[in-house]
Residue frames as qw, qx, qy, qz and C-alpha x, y, z in Angstrom:
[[0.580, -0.524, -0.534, -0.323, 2.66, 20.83, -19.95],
 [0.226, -0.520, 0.513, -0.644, 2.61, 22.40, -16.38],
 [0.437, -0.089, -0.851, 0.277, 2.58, 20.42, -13.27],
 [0.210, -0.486, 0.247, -0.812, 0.46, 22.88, -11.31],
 [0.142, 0.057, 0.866, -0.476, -1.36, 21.90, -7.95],
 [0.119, -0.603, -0.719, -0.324, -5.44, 20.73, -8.20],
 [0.209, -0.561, 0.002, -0.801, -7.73, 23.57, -6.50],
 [0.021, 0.122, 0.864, -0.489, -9.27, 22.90, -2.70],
 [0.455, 0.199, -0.022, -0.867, -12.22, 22.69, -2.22],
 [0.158, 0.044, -0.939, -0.301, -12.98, 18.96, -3.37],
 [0.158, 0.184, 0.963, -0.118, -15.80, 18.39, -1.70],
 [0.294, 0.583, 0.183, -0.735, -17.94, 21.25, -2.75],
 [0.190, 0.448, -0.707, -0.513, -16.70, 20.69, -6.04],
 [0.075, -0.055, -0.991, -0.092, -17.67, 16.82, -5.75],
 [0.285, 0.447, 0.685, -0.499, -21.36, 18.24, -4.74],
 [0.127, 0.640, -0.017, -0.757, -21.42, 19.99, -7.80],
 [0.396, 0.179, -0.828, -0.354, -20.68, 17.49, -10.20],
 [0.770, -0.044, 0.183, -0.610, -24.00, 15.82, -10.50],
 [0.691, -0.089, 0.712, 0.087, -23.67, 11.39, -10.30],
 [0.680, 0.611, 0.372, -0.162, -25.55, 11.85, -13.75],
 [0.263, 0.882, -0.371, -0.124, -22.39, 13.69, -15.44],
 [0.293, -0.505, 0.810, 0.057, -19.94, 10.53, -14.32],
 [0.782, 0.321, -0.408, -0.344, -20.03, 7.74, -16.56],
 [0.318, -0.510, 0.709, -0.369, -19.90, 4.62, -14.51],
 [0.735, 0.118, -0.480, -0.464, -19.96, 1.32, -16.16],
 [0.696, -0.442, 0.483, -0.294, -20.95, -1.62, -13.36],
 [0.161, -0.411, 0.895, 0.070, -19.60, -5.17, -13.31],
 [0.848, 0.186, -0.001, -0.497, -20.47, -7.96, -15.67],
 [0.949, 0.253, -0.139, 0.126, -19.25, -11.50, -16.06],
 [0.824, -0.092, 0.040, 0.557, -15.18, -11.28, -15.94],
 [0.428, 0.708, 0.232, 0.511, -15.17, -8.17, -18.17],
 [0.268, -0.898, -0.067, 0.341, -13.63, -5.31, -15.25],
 [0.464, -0.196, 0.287, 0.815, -10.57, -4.70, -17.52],
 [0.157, 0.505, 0.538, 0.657, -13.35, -3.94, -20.46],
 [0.285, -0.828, -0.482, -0.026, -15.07, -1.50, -17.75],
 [0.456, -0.680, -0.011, 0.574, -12.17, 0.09, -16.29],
 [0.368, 0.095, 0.309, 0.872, -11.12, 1.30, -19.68],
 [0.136, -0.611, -0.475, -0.619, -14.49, 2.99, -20.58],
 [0.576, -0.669, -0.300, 0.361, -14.33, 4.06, -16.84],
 [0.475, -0.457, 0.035, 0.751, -11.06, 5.92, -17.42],
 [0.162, 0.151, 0.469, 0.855, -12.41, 7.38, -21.11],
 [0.310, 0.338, 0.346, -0.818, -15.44, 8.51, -19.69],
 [0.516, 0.377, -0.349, -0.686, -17.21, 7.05, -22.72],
 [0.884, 0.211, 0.286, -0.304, -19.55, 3.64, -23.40],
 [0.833, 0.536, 0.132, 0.046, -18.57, 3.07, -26.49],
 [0.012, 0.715, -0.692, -0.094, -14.51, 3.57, -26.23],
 [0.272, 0.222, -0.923, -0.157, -14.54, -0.70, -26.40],
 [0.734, -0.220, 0.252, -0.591, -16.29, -3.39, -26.04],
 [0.798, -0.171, 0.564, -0.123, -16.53, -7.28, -25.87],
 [0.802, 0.549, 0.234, 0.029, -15.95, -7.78, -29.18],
 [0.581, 0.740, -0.208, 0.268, -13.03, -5.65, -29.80],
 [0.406, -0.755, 0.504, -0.108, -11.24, -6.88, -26.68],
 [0.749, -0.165, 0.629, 0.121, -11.28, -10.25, -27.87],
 [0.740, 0.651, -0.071, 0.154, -10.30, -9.35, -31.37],
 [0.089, -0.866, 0.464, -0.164, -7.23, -7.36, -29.41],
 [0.662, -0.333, 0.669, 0.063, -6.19, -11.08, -27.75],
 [0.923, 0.245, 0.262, 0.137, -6.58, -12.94, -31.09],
 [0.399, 0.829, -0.224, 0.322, -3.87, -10.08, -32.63],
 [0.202, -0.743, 0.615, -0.173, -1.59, -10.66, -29.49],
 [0.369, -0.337, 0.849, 0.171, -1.46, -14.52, -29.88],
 [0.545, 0.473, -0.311, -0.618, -2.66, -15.46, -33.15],
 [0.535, 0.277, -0.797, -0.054, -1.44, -18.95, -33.56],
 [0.117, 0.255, -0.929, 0.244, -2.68, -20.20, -30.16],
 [0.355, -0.267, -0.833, -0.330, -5.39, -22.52, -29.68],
 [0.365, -0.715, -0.552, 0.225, -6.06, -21.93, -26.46],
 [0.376, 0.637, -0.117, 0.662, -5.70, -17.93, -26.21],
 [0.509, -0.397, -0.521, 0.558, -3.81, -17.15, -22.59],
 [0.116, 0.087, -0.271, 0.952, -5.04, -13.42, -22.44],
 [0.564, -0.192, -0.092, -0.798, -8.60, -14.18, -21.41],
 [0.625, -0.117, 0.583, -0.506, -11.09, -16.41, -20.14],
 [0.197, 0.077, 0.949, 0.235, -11.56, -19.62, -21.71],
 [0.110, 0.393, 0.899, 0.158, -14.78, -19.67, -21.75],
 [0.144, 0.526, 0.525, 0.653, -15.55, -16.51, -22.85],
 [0.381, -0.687, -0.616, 0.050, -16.14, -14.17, -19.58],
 [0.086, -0.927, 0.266, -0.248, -13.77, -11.40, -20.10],
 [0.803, -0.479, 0.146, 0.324, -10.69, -12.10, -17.49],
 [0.471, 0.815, -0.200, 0.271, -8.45, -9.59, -20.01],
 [0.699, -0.473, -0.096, 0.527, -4.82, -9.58, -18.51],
 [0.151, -0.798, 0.037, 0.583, -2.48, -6.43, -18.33],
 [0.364, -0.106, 0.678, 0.630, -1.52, -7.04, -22.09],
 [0.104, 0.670, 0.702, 0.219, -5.14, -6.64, -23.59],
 [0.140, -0.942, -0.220, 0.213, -5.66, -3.38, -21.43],
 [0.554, -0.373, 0.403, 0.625, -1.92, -2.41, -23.00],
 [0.115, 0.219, 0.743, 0.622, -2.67, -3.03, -26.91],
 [0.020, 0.711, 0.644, 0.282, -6.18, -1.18, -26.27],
 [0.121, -0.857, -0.088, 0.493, -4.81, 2.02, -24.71],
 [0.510, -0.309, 0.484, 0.640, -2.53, 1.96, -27.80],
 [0.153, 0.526, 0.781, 0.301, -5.51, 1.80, -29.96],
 [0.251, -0.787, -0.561, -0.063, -6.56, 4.70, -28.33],
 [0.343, 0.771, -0.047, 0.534, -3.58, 6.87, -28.94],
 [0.608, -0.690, 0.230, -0.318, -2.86, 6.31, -25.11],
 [0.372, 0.416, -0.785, 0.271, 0.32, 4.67, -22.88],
 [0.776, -0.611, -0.112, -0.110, 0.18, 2.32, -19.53],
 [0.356, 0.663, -0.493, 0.436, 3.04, 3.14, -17.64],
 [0.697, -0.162, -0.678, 0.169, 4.03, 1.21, -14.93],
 [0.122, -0.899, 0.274, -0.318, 4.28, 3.15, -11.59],
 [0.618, 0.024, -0.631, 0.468, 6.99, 1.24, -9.36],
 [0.670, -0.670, -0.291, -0.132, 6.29, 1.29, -5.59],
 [0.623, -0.376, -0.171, 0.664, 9.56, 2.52, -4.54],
 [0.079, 0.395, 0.287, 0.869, 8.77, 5.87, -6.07],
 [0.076, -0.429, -0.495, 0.751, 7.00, 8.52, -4.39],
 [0.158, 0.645, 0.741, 0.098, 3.62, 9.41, -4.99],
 [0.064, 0.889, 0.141, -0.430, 4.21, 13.31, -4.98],
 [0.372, -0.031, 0.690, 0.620, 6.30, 12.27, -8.36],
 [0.350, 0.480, 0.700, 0.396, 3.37, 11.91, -10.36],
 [0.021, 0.001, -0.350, -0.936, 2.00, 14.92, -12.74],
 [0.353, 0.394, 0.842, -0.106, -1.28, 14.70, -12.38],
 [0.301, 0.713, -0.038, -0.632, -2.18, 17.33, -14.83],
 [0.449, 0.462, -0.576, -0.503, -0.76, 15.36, -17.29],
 [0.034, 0.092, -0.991, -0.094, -2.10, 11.98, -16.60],
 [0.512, -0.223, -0.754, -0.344, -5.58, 10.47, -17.67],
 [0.837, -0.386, -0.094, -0.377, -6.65, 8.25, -15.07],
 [0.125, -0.560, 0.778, -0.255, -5.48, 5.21, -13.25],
 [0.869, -0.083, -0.247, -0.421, -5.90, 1.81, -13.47],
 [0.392, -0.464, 0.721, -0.334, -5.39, -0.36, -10.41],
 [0.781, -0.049, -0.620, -0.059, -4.92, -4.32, -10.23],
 [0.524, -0.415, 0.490, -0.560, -6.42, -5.43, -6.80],
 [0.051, 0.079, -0.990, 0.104, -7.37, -8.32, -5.12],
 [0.570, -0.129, 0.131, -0.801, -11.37, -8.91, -5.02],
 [0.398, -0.066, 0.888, -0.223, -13.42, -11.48, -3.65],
 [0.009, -0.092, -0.887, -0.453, -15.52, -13.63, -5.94],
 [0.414, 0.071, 0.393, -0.818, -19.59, -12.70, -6.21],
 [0.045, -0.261, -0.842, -0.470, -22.75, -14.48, -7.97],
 [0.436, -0.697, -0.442, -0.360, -25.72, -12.24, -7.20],
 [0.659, -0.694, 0.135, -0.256, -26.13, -12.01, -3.17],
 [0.915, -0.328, 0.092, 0.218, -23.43, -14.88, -2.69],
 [0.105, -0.891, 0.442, 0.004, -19.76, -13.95, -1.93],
 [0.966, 0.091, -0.200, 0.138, -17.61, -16.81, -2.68],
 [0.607, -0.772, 0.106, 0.154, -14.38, -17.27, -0.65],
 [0.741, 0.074, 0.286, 0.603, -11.92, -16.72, -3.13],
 [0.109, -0.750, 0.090, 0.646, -9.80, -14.06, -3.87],
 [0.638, 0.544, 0.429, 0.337, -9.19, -12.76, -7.69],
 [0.408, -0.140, 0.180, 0.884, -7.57, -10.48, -9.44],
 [0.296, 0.754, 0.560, 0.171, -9.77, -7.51, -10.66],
 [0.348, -0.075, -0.157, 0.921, -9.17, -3.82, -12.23],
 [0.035, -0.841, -0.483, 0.242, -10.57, -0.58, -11.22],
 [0.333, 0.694, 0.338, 0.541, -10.71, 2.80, -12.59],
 [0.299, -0.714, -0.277, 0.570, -9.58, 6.26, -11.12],
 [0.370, 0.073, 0.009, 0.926, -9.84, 9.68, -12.03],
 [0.030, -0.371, -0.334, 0.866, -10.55, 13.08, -12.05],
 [0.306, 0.534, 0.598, 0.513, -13.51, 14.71, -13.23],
 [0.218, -0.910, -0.050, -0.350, -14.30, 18.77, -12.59],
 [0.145, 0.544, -0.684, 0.464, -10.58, 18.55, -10.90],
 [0.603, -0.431, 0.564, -0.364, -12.09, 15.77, -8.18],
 [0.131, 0.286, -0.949, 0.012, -10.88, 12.38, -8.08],
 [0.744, -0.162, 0.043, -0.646, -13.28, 9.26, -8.02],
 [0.250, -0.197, 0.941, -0.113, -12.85, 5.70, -7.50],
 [0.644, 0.257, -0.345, -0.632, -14.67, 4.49, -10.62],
 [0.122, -0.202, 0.960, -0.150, -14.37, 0.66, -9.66],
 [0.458, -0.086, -0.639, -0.612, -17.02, -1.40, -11.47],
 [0.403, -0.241, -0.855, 0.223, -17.97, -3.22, -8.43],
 [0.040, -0.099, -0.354, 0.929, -19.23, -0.26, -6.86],
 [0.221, 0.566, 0.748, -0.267, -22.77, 0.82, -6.79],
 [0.378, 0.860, 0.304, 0.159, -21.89, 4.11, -7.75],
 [0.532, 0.598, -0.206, 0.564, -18.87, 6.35, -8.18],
 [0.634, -0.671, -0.327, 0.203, -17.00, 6.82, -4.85],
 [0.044, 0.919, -0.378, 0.102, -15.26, 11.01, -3.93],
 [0.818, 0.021, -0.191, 0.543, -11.88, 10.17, -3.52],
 [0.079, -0.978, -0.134, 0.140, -11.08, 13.97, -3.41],
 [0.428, 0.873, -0.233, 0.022, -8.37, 16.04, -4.86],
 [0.623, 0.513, -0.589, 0.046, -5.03, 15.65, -5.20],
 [0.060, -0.533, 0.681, -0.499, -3.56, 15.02, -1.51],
 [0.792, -0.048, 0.344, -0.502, -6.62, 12.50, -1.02],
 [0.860, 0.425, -0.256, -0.122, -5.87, 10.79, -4.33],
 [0.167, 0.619, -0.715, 0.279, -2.23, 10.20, -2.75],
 [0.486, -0.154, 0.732, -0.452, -3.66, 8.50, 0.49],
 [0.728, -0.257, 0.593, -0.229, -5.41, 6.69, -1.17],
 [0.805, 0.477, -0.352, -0.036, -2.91, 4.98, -3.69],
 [0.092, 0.660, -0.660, 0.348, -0.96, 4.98, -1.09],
 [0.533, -0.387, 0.637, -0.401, -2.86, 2.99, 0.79],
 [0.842, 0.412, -0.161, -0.310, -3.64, 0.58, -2.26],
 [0.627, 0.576, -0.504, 0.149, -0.10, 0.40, -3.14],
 [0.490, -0.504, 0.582, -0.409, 0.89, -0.32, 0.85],
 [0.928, 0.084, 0.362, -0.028, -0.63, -4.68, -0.52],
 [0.308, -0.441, 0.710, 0.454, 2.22, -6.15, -2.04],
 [0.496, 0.180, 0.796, 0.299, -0.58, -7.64, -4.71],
 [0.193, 0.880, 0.182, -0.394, -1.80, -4.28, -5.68],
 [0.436, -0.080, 0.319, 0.838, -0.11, -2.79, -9.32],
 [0.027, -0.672, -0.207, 0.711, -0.49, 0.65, -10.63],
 [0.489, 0.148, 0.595, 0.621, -0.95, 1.87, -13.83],
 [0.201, 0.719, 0.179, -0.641, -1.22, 5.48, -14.85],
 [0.424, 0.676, 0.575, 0.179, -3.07, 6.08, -18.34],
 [0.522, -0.403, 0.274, 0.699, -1.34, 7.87, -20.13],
 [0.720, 0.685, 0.096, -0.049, -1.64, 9.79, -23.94],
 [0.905, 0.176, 0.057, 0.384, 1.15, 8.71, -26.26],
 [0.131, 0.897, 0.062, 0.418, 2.68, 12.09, -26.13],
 [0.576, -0.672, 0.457, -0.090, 3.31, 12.27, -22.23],
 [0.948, -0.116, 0.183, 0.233, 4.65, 8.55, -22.65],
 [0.738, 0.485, -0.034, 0.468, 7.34, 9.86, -24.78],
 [0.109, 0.834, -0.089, 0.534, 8.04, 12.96, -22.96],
 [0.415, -0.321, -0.704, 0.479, 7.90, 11.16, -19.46],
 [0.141, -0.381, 0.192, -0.893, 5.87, 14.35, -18.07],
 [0.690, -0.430, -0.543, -0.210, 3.96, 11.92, -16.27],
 [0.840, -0.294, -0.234, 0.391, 6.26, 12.42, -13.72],
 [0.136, -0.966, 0.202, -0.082, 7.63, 15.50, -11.77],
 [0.566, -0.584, 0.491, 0.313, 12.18, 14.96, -11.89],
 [0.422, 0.530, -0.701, -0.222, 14.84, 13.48, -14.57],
 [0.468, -0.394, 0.787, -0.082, 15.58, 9.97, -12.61],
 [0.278, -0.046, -0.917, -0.282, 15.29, 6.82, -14.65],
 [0.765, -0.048, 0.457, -0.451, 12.33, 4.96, -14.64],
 [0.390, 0.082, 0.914, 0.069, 11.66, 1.28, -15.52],
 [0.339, 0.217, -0.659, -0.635, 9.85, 0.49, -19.12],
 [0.728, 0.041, 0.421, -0.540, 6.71, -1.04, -18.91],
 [0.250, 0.282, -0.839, -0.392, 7.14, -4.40, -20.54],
 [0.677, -0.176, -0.667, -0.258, 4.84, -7.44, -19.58],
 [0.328, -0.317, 0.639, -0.619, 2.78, -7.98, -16.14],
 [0.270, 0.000, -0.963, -0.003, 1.66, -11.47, -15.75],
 [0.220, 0.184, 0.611, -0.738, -2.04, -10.61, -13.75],
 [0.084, -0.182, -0.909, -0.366, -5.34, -11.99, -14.80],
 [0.264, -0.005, 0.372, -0.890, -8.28, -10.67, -13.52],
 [0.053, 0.587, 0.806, 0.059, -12.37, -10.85, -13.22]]
């Protein structure tokens, strides 16, 4: 799989691709983990409420209270759910580590991107002062980058590759910010996610809850 550069030209490009072609599912209840996936698969019906929380009862089967979700039933998937359901889906999450340089990644051979941010709490019109954990979606479609974040109104240009850099960079810049590039199972094995040889770290188990 080649590493080539994207084309220029993003924003033309981004005028061309009509909103109506992007598939941009908005925020509901807790559920941004169940959004960002169908975000990054371009596709409704890649999961839904039902087969996230089947995904948690299969990761802790035996416990009463299950810890990869919301009690009370509102979504709040953690990075383990969104793990076990790219797997499902013939797909890797690979960790990116922040001491790594961002002109590493392949993007030719990576999906999408799913970010774990900090976001403030809403209910309608009211903002609540509290921070939370929520993820968002990125990628390309028609070679331009978007910023698929459920919270959004509608899909925001990010623009090609050199944009997409700035701004993960500037993401990754919050020490509570983690990365995670979406992967098929294929790359994961091959590492081509990733322009060099150097070791990388093994994605094993982030601790991050979300809304």
């Amino acid at each position: 799989m080649s590493c080539f550069s994207l084309r220029s030209g993003a924003q033309s490009t981004a005028d061309a691709v009509t909103m109506k072609k992007i598939y941009h599912e908005k925020q509901h209840f807790e559920l941004c983990a169940l959004h960002a996936l169908n975000n990054v698969f371009q596709d409704p019906n890649a999961f839904n409420k039902e087969i996230m929380d089947e995904i948690c009862s299969r990761l802790s089967p035996d416990s009463l209270v299950n810890p990869h979700k919301c009690v009370l039933g509102t979504g709040n998937y953690d990075v383990n759910v969104i793990m076990a359901g790219l797997q499902y889906k013939g797909h890797a999450a690979v960790w990116w580590d922040k001491r790594r340089s961002l002109d590493r990644l392949c993007l030719n051979n990576i999906k999408g991107f799913i970010l774990n941010i900090p976001s403030s709490i809403g209910w309608g019109m009211l903002t609540i002062p509290l921070k939370r954990r929520h993820w968002i979606a990125v990628r390309a479609i028609d070679n331009v980058f978007y910023n698929l974040d459920s919270k959004l109104k509608q899909p925001d240009v990010i623009g090609e590759a050199v944009q997409l850099k700035k701004f993960l960079a500037k993401k990754l810049s919050s020490k509570s910010c983690e990365l995670l590039l979406v992967v098929s199972s294929e790359v994961d094995i091959s590492k081509e996610w990733k322009n060099g040889t150097s070791p990388t770290s093994s994605f094993t188990q982030l601790d991050t809850s979300t809304t």
